[in-house]
PDB file of N, CA, C and O in Angstrom, chain B, residues numbered from 101:
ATOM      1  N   UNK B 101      60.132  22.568 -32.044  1.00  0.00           N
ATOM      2  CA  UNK B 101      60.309  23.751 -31.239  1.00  0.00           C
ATOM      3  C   UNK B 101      61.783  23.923 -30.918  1.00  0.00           C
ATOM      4  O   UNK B 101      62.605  23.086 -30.546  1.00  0.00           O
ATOM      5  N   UNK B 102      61.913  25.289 -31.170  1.00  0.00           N
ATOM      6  CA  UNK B 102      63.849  25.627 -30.600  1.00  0.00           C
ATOM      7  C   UNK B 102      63.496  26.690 -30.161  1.00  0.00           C
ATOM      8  O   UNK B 102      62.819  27.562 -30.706  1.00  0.00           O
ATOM      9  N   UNK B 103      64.086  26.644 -28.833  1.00  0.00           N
ATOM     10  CA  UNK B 103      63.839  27.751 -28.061  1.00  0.00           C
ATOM     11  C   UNK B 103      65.103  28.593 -28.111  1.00  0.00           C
ATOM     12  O   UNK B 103      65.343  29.533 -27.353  1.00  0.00           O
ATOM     13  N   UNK B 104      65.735  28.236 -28.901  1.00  0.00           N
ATOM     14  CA  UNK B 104      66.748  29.329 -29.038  1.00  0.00           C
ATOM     15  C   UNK B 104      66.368  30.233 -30.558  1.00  0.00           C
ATOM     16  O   UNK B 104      67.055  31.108 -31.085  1.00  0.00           O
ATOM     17  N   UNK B 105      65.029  29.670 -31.020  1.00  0.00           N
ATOM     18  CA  UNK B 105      64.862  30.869 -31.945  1.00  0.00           C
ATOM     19  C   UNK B 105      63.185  30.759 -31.995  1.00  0.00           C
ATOM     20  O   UNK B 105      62.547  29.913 -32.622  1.00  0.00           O
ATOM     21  N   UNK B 106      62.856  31.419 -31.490  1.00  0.00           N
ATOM     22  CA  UNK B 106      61.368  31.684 -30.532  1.00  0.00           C
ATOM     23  C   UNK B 106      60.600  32.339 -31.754  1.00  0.00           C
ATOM     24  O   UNK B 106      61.116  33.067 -32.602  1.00  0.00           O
ATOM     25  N   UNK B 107      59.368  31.976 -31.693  1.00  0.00           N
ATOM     26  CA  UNK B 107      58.407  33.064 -33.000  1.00  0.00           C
ATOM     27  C   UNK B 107      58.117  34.017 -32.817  1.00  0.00           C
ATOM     28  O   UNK B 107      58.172  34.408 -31.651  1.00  0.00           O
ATOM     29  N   UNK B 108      57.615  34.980 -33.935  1.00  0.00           N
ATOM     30  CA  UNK B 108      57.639  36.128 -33.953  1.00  0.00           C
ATOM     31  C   UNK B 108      56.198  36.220 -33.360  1.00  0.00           C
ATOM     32  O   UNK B 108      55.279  35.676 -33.973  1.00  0.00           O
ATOM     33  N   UNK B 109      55.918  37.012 -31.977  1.00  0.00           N
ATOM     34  CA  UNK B 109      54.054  36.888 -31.024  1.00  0.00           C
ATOM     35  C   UNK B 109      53.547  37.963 -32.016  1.00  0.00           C
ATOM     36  O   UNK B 109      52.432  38.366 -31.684  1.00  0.00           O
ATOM     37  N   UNK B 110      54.065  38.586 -33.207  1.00  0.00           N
ATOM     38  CA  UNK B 110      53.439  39.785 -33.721  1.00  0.00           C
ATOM     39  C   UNK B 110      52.731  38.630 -34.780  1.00  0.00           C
ATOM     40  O   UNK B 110      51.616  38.126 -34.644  1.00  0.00           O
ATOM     41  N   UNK B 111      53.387  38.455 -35.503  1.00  0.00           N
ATOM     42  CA  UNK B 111      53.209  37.346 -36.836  1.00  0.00           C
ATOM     43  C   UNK B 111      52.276  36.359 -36.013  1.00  0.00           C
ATOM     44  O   UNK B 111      51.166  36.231 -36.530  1.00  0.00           O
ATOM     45  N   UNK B 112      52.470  35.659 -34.892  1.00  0.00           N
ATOM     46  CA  UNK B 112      51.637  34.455 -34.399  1.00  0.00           C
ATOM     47  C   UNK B 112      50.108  35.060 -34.124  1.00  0.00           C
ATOM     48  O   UNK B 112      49.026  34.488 -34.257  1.00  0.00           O
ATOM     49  N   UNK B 113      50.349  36.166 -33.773  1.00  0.00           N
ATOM     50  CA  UNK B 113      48.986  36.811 -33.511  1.00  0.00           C
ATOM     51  C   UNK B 113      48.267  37.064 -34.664  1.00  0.00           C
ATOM     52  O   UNK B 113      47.126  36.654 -34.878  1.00  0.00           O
ATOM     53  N   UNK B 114      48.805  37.606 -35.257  1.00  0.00           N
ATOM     54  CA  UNK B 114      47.921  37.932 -36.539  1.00  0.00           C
ATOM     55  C   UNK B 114      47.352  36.896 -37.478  1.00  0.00           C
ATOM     56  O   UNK B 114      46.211  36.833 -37.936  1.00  0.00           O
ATOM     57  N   UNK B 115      48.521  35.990 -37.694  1.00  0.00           N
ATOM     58  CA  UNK B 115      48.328  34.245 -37.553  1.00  0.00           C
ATOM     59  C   UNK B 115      47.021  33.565 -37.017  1.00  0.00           C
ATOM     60  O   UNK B 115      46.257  32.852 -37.668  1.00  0.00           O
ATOM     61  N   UNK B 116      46.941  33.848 -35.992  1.00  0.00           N
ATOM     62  CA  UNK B 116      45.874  33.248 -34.735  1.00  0.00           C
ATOM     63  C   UNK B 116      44.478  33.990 -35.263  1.00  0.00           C
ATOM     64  O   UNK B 116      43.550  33.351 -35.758  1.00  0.00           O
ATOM     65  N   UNK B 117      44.472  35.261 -35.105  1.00  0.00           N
ATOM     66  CA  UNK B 117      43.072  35.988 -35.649  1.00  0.00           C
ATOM     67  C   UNK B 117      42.609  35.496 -37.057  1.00  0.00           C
ATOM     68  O   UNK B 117      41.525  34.927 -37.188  1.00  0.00           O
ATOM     69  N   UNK B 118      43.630  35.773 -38.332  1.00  0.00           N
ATOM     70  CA  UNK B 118      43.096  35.052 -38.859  1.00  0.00           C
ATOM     71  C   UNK B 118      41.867  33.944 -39.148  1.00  0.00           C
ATOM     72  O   UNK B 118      40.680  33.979 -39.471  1.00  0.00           O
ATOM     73  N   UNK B 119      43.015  32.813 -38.790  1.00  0.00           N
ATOM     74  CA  UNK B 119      42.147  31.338 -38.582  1.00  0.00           C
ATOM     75  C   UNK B 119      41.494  31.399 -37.667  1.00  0.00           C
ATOM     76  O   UNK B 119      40.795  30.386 -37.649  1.00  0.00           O
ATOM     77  N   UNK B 120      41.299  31.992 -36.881  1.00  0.00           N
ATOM     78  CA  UNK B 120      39.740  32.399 -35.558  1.00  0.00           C
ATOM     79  C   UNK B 120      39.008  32.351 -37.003  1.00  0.00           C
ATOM     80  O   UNK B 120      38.617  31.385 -37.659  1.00  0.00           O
ATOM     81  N   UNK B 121      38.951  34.105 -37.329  1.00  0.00           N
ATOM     82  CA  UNK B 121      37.490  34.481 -38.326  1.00  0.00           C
ATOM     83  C   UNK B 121      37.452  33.638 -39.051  1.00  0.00           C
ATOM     84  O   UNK B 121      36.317  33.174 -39.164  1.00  0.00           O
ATOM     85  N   UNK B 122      38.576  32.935 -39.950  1.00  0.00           N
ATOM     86  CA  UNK B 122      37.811  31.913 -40.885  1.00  0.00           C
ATOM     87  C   UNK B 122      36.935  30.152 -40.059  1.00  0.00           C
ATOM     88  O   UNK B 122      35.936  29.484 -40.327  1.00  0.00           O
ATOM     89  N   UNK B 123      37.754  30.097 -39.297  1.00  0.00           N
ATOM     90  CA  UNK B 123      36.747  29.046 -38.782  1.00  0.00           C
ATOM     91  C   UNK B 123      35.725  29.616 -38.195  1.00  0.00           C
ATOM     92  O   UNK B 123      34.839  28.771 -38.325  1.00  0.00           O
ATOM     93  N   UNK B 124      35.226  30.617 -37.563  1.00  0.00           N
ATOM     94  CA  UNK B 124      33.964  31.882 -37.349  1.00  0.00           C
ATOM     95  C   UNK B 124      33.166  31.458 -38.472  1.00  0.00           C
ATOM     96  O   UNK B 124      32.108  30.831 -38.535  1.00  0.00           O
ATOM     97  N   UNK B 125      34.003  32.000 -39.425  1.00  0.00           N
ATOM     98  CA  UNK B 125      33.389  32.427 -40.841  1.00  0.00           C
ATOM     99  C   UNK B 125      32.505  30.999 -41.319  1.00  0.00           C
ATOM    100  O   UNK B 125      31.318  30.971 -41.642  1.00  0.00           O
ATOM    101  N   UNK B 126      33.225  30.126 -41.273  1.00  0.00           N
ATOM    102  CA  UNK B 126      32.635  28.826 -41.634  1.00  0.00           C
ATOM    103  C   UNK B 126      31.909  28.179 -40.968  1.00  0.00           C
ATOM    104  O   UNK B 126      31.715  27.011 -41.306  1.00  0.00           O
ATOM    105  N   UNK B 127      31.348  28.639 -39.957  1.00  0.00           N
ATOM    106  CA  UNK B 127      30.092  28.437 -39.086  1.00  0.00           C
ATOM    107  C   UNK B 127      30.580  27.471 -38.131  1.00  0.00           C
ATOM    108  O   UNK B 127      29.810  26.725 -37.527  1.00  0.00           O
ATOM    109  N   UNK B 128      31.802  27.457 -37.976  1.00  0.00           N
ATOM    110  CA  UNK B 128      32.334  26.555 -36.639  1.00  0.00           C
ATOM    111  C   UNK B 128      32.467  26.873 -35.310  1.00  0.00           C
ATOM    112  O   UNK B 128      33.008  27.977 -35.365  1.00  0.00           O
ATOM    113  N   UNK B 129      32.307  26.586 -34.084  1.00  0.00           N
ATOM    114  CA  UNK B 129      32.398  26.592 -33.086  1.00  0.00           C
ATOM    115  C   UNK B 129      33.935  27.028 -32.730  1.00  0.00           C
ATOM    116  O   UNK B 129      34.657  26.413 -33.514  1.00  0.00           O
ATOM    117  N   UNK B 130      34.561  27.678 -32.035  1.00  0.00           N
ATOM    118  CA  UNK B 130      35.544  27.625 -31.381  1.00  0.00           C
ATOM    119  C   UNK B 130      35.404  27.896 -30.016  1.00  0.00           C
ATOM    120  O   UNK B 130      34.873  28.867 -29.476  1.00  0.00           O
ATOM    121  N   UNK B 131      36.259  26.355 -29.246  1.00  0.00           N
ATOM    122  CA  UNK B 131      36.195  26.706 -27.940  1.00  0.00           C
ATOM    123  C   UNK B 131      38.053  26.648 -27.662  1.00  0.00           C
ATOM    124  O   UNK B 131      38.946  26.086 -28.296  1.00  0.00           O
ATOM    125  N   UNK B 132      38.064  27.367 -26.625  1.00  0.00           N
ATOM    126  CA  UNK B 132      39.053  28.290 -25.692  1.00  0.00           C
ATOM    127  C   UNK B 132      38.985  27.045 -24.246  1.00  0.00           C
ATOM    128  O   UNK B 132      38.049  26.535 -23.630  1.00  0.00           O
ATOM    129  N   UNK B 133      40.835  26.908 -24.137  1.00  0.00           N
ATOM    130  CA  UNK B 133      41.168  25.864 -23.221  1.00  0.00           C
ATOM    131  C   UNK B 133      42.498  26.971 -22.503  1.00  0.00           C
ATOM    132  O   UNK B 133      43.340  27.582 -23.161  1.00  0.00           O
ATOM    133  N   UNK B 134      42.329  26.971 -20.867  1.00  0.00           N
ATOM    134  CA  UNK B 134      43.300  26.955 -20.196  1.00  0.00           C
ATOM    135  C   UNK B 134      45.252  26.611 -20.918  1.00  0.00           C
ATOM    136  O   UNK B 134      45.688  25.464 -21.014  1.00  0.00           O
ATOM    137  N   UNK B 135      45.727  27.326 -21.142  1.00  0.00           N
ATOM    138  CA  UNK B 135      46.764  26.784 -20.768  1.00  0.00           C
ATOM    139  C   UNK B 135      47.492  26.371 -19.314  1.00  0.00           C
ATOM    140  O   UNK B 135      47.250  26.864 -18.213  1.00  0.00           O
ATOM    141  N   UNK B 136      48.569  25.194 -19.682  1.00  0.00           N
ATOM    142  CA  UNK B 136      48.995  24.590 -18.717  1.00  0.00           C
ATOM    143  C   UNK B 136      50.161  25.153 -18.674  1.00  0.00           C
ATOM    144  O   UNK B 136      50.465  25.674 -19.747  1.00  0.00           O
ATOM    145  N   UNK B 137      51.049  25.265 -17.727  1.00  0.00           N
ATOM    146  CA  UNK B 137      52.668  25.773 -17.285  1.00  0.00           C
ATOM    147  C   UNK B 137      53.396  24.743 -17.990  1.00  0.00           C
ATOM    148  O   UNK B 137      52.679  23.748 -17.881  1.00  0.00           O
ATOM    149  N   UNK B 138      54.497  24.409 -18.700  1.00  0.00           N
ATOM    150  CA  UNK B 138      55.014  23.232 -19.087  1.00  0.00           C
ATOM    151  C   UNK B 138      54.243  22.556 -20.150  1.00  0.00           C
ATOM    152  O   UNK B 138      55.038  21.697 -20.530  1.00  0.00           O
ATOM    153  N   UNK B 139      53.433  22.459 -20.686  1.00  0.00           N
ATOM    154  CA  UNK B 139      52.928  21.873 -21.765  1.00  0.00           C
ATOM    155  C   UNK B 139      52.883  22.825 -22.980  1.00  0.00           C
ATOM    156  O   UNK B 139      51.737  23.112 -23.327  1.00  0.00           O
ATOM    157  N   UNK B 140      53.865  23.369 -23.691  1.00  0.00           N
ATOM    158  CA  UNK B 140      54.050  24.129 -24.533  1.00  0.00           C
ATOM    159  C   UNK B 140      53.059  23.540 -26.012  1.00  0.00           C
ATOM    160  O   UNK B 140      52.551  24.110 -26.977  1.00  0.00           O
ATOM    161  N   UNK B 141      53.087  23.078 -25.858  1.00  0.00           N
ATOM    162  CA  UNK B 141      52.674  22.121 -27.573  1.00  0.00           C
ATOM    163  C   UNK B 141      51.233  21.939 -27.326  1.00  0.00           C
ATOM    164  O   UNK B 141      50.735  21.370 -28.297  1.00  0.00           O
ATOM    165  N   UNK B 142      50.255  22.230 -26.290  1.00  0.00           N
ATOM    166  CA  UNK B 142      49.015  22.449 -26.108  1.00  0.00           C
ATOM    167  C   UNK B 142      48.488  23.436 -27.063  1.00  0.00           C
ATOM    168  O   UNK B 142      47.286  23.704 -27.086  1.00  0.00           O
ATOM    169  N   UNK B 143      49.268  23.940 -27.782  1.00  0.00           N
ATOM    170  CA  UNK B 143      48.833  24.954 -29.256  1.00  0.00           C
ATOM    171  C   UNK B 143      47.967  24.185 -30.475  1.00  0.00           C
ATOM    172  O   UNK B 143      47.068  24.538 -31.239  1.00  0.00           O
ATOM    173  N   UNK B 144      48.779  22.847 -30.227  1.00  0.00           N
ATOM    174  CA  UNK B 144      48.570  21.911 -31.433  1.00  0.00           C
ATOM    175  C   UNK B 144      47.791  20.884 -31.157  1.00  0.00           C
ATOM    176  O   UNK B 144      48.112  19.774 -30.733  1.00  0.00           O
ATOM    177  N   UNK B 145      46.090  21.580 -31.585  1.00  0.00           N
ATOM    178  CA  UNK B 145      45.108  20.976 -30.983  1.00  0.00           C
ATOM    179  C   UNK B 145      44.570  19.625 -31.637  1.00  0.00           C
ATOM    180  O   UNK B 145      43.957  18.709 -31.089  1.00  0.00           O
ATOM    181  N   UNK B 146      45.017  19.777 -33.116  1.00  0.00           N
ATOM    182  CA  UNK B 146      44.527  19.281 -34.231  1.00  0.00           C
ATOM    183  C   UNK B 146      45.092  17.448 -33.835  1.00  0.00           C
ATOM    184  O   UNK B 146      44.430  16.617 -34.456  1.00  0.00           O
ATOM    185  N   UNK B 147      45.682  17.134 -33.336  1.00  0.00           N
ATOM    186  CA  UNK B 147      46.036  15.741 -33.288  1.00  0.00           C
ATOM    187  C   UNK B 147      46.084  15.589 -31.869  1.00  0.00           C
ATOM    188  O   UNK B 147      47.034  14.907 -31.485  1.00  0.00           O
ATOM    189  N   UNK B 148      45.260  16.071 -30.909  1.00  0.00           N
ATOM    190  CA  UNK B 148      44.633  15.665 -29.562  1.00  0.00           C
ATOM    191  C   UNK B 148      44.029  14.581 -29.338  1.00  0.00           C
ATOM    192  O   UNK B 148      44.404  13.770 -28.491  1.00  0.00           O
ATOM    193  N   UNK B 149      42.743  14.401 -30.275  1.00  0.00           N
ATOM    194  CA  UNK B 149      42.016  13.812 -30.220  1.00  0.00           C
ATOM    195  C   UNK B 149      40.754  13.323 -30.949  1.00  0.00           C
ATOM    196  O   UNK B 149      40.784  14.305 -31.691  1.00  0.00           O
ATOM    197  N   UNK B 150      39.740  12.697 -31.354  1.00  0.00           N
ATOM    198  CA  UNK B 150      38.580  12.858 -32.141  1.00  0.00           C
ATOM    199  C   UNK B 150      37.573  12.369 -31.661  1.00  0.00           C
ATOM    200  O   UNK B 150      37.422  11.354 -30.981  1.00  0.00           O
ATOM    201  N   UNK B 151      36.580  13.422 -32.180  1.00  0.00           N
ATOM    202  CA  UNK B 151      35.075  13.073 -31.744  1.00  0.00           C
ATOM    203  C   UNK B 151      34.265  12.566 -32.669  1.00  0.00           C
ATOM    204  O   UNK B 151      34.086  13.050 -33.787  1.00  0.00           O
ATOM    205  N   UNK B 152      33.714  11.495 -32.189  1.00  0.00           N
ATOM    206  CA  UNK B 152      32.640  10.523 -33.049  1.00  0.00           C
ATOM    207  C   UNK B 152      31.081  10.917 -31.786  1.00  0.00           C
ATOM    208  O   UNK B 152      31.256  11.432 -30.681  1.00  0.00           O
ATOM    209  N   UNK B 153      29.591  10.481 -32.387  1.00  0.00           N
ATOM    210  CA  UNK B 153      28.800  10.327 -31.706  1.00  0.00           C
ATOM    211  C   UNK B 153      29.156  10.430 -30.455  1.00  0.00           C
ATOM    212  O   UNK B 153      29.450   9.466 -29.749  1.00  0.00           O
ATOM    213  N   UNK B 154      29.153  11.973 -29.988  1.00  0.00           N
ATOM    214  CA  UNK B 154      29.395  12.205 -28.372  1.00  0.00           C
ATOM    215  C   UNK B 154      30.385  11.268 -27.738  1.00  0.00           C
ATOM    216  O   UNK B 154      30.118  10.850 -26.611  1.00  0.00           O
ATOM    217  N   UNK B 155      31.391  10.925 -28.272  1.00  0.00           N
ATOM    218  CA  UNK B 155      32.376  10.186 -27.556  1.00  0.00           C
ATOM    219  C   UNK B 155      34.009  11.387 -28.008  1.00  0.00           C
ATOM    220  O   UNK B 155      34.025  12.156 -28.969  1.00  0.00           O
ATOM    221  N   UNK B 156      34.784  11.260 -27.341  1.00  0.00           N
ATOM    222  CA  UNK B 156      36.042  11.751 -27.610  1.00  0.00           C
ATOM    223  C   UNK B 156      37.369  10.355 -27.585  1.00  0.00           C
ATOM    224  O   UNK B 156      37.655   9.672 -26.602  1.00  0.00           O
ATOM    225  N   UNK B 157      37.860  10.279 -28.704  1.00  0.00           N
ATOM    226  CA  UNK B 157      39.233   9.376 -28.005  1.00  0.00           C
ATOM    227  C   UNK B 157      40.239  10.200 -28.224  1.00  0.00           C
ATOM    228  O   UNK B 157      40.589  10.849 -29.210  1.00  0.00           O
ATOM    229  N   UNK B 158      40.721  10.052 -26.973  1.00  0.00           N
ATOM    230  CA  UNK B 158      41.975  11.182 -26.364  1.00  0.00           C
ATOM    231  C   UNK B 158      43.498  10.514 -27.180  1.00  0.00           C
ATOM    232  O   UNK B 158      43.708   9.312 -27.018  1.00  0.00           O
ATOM    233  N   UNK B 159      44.197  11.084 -27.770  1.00  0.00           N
ATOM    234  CA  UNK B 159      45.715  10.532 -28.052  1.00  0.00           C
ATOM    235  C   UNK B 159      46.270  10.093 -27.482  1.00  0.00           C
ATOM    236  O   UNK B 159      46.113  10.763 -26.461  1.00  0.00           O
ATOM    237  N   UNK B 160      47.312   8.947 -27.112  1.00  0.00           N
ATOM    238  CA  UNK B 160      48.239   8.699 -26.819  1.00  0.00           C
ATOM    239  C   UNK B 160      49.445   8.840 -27.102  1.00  0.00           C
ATOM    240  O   UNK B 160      50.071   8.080 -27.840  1.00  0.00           O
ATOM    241  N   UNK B 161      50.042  10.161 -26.355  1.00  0.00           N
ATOM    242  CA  UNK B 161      51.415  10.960 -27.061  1.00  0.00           C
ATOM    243  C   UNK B 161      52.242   9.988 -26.463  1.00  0.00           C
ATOM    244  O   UNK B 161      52.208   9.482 -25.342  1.00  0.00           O
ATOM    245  N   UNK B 162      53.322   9.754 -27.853  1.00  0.00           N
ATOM    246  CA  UNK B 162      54.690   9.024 -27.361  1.00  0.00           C
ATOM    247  C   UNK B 162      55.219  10.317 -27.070  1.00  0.00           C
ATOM    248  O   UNK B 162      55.204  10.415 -25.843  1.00  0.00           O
ATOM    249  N   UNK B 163      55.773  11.572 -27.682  1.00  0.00           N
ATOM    250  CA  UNK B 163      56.325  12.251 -27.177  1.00  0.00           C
ATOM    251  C   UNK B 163      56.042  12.564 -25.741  1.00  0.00           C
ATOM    252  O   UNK B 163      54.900  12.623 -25.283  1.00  0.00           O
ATOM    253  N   UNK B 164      57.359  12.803 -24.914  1.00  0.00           N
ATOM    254  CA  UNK B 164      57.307  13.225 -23.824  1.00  0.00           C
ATOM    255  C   UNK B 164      56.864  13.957 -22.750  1.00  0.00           C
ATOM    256  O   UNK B 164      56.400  13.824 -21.618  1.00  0.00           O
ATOM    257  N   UNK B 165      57.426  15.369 -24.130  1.00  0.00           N
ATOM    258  CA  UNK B 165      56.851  16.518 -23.343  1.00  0.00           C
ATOM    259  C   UNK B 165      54.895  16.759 -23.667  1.00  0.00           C
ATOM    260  O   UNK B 165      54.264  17.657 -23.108  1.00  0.00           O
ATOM    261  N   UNK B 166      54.456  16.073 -24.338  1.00  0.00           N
ATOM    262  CA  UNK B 166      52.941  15.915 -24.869  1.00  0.00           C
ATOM    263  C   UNK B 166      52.261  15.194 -24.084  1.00  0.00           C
ATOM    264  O   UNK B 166      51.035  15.297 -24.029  1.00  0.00           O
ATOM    265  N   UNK B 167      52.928  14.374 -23.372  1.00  0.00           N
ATOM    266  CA  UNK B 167      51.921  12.705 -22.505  1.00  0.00           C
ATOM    267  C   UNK B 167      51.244  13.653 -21.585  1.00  0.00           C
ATOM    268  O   UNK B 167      50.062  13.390 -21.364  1.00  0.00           O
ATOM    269  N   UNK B 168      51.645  14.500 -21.113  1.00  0.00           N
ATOM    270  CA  UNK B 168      50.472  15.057 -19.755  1.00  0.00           C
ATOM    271  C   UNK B 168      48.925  15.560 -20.542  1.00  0.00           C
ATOM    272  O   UNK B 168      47.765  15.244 -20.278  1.00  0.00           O
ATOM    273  N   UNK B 169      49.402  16.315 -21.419  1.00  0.00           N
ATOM    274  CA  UNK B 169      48.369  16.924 -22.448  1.00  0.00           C
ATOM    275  C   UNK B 169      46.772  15.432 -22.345  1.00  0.00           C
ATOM    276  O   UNK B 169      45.594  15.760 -22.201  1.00  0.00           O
ATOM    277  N   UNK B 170      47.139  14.298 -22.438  1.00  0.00           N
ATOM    278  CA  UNK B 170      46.515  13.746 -22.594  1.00  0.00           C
ATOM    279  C   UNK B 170      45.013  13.523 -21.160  1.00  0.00           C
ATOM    280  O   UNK B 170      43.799  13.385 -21.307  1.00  0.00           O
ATOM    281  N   UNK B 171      45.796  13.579 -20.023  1.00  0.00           N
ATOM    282  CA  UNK B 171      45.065  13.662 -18.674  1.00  0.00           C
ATOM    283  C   UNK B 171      44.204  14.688 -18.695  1.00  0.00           C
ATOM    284  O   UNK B 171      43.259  14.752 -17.909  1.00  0.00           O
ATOM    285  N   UNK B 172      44.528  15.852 -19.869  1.00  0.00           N
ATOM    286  CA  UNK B 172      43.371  17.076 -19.443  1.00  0.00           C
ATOM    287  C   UNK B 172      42.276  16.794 -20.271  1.00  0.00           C
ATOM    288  O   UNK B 172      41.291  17.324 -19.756  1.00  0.00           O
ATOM    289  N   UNK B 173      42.010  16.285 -21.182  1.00  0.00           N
ATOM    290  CA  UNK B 173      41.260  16.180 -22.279  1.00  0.00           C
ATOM    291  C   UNK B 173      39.734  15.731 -21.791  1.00  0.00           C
ATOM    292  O   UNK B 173      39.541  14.771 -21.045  1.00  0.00           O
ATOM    293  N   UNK B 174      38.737  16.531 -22.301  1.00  0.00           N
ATOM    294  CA  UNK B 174      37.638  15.888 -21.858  1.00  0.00           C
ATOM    295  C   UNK B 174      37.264  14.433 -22.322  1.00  0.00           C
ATOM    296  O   UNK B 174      37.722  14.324 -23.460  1.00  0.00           O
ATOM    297  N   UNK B 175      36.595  13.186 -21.929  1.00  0.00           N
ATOM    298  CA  UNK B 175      36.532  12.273 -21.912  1.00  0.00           C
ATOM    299  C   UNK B 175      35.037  12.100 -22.537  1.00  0.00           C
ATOM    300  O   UNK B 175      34.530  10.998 -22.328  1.00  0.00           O
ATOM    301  N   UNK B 176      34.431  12.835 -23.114  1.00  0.00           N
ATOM    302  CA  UNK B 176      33.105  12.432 -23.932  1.00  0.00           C
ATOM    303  C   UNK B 176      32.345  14.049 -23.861  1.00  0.00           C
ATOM    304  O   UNK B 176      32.354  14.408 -22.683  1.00  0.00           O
ATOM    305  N   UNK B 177      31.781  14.978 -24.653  1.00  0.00           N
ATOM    306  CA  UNK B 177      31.467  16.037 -24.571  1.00  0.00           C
ATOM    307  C   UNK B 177      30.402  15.968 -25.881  1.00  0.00           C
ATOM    308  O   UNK B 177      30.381  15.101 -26.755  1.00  0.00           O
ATOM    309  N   UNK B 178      29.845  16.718 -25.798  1.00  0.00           N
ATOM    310  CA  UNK B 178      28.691  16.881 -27.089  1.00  0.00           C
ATOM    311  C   UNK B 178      29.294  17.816 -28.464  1.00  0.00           C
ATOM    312  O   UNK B 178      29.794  18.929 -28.302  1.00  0.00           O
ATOM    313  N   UNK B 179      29.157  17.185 -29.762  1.00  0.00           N
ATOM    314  CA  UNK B 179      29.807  18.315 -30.301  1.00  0.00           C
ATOM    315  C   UNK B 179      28.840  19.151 -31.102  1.00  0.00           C
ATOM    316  O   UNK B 179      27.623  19.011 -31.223  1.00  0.00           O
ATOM    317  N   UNK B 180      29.960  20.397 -31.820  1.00  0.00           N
ATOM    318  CA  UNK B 180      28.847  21.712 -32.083  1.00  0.00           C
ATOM    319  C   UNK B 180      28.973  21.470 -33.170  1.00  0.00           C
ATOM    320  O   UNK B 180      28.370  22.123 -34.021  1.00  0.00           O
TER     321      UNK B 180
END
């Protein structure tokens, strides 16, 4: 991330819809999380965490600005 050259929200959006309908499309679940103030990188869901048999193990971010990310994460949930 450089915040001195920020993405384009037109391109990210269209971006975003996209991969909605195709994971739609592919009969997947998508669920929708709060953003947090300060946790910018909460975008990047894909290396959060993984679910086995109704269990979740949450990441342990070395990065900095990521370690809070970890406290929100649900701790065992059923999956779809």
């Amino acid at each position: 991330m450089n915040i001195k050259k920020p993405a384009d929200s037109s391109t990210a959006q269209e971006q975003w819809q996209m991969l909605y309908k195709t994971i739609l499309h592919a009969g997947a679940n998508v669920e929708f999380i709060e953003p947090v103030p300060n946790l910018p990188d909460m975008v990047f869901t894909a290396n959060s965490g993984i679910t086995y048999k109704n269990k979740v193990w949450v990441a342990n971010f070395s990065a900095m600005q990521r370690q809070n990310e970890s406290d929100l994460a649900p701790t065992s949930r059923t999956p779809h």
